[in-house]
BAFI-3210 file (N, C-alpha, C; in Angstrom, 3 decimals, decimal comma, padded with zeros to 6 digits):
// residues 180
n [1|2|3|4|5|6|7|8|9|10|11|12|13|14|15|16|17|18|19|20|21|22|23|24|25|26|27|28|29|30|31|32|33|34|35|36|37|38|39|40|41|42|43|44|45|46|47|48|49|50|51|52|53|54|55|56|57|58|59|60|61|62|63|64|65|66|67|68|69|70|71|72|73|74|75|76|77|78|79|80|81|82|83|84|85|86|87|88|89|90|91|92|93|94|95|96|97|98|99|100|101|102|103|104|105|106|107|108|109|110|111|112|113|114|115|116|117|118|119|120|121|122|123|124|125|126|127|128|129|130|131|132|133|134|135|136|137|138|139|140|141|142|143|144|145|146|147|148|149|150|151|152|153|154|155|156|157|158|159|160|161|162|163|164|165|166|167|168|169|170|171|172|173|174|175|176|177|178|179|180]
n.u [020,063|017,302|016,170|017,037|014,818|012,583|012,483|012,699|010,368|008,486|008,709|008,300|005,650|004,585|004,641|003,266|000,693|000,576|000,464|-001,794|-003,449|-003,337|-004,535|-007,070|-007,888|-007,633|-009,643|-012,174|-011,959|-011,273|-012,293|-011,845|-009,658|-007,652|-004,710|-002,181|-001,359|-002,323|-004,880|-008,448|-009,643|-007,561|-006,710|-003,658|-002,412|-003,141|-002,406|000,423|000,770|-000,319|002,011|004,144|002,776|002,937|005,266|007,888|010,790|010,936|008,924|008,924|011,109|009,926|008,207|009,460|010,642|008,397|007,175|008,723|008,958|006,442|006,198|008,297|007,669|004,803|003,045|004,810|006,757|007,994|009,399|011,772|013,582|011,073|009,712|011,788|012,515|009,655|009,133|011,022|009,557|007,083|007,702|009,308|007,679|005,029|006,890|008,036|006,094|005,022|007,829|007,616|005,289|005,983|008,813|007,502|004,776|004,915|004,507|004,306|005,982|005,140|002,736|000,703|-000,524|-002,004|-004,688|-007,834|-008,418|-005,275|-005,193|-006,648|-005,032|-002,660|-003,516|-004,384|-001,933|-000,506|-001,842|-001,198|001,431|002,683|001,405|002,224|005,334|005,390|004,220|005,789|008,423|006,962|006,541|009,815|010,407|008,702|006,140|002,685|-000,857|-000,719|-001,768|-005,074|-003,951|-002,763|-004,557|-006,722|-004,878|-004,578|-006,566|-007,439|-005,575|-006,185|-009,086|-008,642|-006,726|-008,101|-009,968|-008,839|-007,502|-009,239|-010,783|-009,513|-008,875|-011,840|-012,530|-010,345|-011,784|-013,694|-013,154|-011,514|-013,875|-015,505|-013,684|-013,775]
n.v [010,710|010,768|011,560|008,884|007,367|008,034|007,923|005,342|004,796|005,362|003,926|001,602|001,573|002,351|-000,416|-002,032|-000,732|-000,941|-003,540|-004,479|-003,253|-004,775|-007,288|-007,083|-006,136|-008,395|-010,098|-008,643|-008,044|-010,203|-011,555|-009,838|-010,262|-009,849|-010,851|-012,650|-010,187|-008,601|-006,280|-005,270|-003,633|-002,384|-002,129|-001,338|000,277|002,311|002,876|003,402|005,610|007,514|006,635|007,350|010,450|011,346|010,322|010,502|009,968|007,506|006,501|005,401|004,116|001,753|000,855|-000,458|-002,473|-003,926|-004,873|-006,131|-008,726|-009,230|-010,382|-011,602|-013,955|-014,288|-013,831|-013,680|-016,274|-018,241|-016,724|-015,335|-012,814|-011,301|-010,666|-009,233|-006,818|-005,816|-005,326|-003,301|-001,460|-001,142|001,147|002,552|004,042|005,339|007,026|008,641|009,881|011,577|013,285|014,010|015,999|017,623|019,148|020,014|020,625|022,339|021,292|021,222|019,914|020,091|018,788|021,094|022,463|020,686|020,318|019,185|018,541|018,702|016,379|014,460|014,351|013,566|011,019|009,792|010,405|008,520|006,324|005,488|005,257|003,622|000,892|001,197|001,209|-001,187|-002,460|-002,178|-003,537|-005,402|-006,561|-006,372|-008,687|-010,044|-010,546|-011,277|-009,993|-007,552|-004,889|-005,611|-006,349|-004,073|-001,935|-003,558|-003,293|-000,206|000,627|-000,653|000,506|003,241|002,804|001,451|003,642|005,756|004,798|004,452|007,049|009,243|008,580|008,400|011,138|011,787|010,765|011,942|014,666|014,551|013,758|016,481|017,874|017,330|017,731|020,374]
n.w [-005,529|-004,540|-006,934|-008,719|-007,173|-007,847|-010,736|-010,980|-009,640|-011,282|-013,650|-012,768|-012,120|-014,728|-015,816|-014,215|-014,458|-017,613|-017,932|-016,019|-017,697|-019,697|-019,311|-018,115|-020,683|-022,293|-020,799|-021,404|-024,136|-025,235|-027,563|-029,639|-030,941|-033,657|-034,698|-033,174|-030,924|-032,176|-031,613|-032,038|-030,297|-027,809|-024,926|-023,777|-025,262|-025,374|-022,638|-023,273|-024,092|-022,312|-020,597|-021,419|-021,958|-019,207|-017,903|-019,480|-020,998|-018,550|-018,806|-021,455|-020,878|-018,972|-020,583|-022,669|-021,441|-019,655|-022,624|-023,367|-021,615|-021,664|-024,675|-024,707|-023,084|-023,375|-026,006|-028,161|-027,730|-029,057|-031,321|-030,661|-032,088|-033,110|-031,100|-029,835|-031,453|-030,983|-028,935|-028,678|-030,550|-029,763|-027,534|-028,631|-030,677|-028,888|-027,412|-029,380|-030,606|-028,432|-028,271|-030,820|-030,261|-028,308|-029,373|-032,059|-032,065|-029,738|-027,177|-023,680|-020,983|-018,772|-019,717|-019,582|-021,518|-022,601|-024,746|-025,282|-027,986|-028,642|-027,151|-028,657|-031,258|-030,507|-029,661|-032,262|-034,134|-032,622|-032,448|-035,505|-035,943|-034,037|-035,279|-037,932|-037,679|-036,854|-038,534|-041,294|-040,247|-040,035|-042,624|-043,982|-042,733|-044,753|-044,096|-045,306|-046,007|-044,540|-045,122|-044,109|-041,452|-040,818|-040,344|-038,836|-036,284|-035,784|-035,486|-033,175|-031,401|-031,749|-030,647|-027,875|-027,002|-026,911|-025,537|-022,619|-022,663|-022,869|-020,525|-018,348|-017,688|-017,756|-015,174|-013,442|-013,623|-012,275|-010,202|-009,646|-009,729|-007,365|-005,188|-005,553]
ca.u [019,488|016,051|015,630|017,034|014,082|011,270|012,852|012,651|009,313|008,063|009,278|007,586|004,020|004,477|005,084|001,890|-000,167|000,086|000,354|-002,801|-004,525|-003,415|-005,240|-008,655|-008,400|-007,998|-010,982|-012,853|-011,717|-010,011|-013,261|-011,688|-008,589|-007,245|-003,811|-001,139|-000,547|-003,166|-006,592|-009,875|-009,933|-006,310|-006,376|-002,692|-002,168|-003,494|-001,395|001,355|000,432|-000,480|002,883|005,016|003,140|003,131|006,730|007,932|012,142|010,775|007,246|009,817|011,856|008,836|007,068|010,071|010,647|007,302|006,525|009,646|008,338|005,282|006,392|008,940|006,977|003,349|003,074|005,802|007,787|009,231|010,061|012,845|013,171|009,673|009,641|012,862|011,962|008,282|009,269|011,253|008,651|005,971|008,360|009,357|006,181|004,717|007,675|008,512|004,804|005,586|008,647|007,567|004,839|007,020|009,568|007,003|003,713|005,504|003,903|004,900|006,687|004,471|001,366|-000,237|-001,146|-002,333|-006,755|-008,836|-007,821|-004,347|-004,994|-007,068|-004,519|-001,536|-003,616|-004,552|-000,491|000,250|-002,748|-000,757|002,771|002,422|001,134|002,592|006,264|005,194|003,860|007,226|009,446|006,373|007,013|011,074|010,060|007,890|004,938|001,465|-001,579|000,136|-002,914|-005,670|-003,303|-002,744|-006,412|-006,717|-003,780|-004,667|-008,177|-007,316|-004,814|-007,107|-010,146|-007,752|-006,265|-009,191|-010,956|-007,519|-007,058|-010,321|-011,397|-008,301|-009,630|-012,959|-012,238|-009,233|-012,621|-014,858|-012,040|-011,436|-015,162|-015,962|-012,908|-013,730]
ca.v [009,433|010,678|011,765|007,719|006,818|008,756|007,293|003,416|004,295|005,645|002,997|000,126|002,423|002,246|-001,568|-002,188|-000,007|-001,688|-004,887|-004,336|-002,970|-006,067|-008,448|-006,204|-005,835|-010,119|-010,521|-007,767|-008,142|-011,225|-011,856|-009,040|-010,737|-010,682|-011,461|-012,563|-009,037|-007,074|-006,546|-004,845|-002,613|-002,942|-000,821|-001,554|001,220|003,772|003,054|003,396|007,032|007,908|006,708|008,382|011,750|011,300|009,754|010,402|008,919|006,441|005,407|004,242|002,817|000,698|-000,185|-001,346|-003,658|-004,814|-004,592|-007,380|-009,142|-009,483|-010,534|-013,030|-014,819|-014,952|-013,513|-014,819|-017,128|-018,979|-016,030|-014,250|-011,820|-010,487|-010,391|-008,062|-006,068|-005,626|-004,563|-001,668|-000,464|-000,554|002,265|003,846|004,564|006,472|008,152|009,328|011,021|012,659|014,260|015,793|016,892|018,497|019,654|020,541|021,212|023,238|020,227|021,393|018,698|019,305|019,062|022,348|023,324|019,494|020,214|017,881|018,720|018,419|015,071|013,762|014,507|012,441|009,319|009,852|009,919|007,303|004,663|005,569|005,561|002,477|-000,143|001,863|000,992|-002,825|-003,286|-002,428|-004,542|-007,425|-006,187|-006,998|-010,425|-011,021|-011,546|-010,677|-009,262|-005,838|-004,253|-005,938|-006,005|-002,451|-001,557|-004,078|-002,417|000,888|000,952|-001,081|001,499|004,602|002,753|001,611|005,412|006,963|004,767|005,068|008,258|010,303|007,960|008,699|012,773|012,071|010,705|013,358|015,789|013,964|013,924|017,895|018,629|016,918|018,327|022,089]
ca.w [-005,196|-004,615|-008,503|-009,118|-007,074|-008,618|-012,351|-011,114|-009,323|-012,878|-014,699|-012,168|-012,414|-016,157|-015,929|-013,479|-015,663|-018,501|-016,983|-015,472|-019,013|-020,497|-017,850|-018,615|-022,264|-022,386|-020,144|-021,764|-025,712|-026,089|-028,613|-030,485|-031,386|-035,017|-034,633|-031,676|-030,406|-032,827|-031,354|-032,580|-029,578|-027,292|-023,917|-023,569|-026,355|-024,090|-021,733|-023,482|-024,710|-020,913|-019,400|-021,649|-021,490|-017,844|-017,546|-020,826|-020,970|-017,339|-019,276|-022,333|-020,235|-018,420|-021,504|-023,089|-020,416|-019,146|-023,663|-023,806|-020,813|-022,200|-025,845|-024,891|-022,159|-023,691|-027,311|-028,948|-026,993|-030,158|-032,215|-029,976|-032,924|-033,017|-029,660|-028,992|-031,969|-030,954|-027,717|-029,318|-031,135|-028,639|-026,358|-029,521|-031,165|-028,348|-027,045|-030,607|-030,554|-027,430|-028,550|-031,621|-030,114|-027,631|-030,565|-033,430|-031,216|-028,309|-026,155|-022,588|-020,554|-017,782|-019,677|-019,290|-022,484|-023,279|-024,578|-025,422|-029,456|-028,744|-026,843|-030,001|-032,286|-030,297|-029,784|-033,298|-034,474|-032,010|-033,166|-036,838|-035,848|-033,556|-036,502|-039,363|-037,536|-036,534|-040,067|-041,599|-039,538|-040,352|-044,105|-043,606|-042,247|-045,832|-043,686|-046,154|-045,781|-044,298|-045,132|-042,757|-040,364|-039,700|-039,833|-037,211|-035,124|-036,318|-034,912|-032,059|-030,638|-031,247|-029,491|-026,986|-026,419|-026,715|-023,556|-021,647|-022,327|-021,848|-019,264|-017,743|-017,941|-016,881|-013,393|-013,019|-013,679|-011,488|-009,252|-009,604|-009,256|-006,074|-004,471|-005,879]
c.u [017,957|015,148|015,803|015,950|012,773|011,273|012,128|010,846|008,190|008,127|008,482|005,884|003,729|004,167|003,838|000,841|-001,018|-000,428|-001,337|-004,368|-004,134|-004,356|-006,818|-008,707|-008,427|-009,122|-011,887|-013,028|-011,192|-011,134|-013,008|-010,407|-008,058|-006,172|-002,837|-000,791|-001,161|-004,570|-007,431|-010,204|-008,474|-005,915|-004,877|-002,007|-002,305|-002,496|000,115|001,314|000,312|000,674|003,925|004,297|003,046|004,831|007,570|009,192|011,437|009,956|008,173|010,528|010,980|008,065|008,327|010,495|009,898|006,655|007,293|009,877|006,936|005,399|007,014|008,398|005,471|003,016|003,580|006,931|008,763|009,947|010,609|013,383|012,017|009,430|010,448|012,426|010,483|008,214|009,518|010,494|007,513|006,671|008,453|008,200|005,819|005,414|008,418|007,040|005,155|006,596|008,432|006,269|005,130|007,636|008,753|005,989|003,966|004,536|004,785|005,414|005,614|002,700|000,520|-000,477|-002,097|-004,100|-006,689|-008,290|-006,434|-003,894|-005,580|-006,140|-003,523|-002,011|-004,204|-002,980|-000,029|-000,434|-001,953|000,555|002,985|002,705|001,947|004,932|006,238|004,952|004,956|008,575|008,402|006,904|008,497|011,064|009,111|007,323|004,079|000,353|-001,407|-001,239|-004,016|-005,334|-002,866|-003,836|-006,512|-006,271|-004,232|-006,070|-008,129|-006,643|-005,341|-008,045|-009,722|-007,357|-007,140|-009,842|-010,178|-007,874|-008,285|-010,851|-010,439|-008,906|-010,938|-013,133|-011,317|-010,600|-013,360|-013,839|-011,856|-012,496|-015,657|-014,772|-012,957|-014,897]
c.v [009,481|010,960|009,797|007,063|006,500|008,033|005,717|003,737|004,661|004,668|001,699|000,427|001,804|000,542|-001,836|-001,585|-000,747|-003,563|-005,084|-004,046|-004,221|-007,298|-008,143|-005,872|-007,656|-010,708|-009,727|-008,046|-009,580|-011,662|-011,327|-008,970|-010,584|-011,333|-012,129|-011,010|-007,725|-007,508|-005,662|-003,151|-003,649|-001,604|-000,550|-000,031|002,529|004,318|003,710|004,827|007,567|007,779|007,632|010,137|011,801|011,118|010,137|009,378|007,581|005,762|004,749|003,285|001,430|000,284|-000,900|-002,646|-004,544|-005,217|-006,471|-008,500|-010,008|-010,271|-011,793|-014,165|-015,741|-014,657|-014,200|-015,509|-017,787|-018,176|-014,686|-012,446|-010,822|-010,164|-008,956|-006,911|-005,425|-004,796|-002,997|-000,978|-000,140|000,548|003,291|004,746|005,788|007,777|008,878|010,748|011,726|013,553|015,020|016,394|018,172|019,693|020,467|021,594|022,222|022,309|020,771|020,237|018,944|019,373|019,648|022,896|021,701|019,709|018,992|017,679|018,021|016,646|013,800|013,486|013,391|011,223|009,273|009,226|009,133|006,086|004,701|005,008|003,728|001,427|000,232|001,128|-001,100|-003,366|-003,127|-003,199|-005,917|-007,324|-006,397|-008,197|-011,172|-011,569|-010,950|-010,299|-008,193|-005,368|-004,126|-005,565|-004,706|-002,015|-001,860|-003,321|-001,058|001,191|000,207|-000,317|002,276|004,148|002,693|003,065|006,374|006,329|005,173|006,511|009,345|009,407|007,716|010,280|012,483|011,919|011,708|014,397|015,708|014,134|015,842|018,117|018,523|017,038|020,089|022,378]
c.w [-005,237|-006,266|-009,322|-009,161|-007,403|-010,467|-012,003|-010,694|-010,482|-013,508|-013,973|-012,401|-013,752|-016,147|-015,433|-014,357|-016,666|-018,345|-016,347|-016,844|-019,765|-020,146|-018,328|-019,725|-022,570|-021,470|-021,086|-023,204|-025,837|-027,737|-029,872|-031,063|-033,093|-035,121|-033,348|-031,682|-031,072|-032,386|-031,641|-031,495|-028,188|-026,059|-024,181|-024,365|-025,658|-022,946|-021,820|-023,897|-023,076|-020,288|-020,210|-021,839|-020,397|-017,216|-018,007|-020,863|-019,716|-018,020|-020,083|-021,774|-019,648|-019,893|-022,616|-022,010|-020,306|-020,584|-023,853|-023,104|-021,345|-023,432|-025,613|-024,079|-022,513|-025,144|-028,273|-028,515|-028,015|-031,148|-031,426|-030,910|-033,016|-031,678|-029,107|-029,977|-031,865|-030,434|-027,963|-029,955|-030,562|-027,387|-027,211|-029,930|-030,348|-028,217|-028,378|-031,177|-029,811|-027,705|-029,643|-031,501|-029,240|-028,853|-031,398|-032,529|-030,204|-027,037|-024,713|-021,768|-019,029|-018,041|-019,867|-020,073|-023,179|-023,490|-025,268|-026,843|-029,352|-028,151|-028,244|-031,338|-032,115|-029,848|-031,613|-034,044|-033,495|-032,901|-034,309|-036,402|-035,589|-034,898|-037,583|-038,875|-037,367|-037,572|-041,238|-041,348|-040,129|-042,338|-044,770|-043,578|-043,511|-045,404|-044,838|-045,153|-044,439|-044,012|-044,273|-041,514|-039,221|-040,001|-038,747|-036,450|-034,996|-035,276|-033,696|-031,044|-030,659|-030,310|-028,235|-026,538|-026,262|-025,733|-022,373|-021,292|-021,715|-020,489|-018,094|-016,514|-017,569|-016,092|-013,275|-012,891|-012,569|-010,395|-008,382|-008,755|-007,678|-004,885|-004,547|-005,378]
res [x|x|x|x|x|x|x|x|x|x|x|x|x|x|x|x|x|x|x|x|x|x|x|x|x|x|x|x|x|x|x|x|x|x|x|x|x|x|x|x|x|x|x|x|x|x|x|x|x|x|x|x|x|x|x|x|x|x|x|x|x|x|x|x|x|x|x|x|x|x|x|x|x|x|x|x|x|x|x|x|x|x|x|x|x|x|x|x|x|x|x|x|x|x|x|x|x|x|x|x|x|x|x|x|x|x|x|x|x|x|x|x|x|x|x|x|x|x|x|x|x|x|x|x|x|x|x|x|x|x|x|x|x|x|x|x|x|x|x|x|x|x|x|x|x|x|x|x|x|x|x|x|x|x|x|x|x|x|x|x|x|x|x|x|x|x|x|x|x|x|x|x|x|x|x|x|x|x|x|x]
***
């Protein structure tokens, strides 16, 4: 029961999280808009790289949720399709980085071999993975200009993962130091 509780309270974190980076990347960026759901610079992306290596199976589970939450409520309310499919690929994406960096990388599950390199590399193959899976499903749907589009996404999820994430790591440091 107490391992149930630690899963749901993972999975509500994850949900708040992003929830919370979405709120502050639309005050902050909304200027940096190109499409519904692709932006120029997109904390949200970060997040999503942070809860699953933090969570990894709980973060998927919360960002598919709070991803399909998000999608069908304010994104794309009229296209129930893009919406449920979106969702899935904003959980997949990450948590498909995470595992083969686990698998390929010998990524430790709790972390402890994660440097600075090895963190560059998986918001690197996430910002890719991410767009590169969303722009195939839009590519299915015979939407155009593909191309733009995942630039946009593409560079919106690294800037995104890269403020998340080291600025994640530099309070954890600042944190460290002034406790050491």
């Amino acid at each position: 029961m107490r391992q149930l509780q630690l899963q749901i309270a993972m999975v509500v974190a994850t949900m708040a999280m992003f929830t919370a980076a979405l709120a502050i990347n639309d005050w902050l960026f909304q200027r940096f808009e190109f499409a519904a759901g692709i932006n120029w610079i997109y904390l949200p992306a970060g997040v999503r790289l942070l809860a699953t290596l933090l969570f990894a199976e709980a973060g998927a589970v919360g960002l598919l949720l709070v991803s399909w939450l998000v999608n069908f409520l304010s994104f794309f309310p009229d296209d129930p399709q893009r919406a449920f499919v979106g969702g899935i690929i904003s959980a997949v994406a990450p948590y498909g980085v995470y595992l083969a960096a686990c698998r390929i990388d010998g990524l430790h599950a709790s972390l402890s071999n994660l440097t600075p390199r090895r963190l560059l590399v998986l918001a690197v193959a996430y910002a890719i993975t991410g767009p590169l899976l969303h722009h195939l499903y839009f590519a299915w749907r015979g939407q155009h200009d593909l191309v733009r589009g995942f630039v946009a996404m593409a560079t919106g999820d690294l800037a995104g993962t890269l403020i998340v994430i080291y600025g994640v790591r530099a309070v954890l440091r600042l944190v460290s130091a002034r406790r050491g």
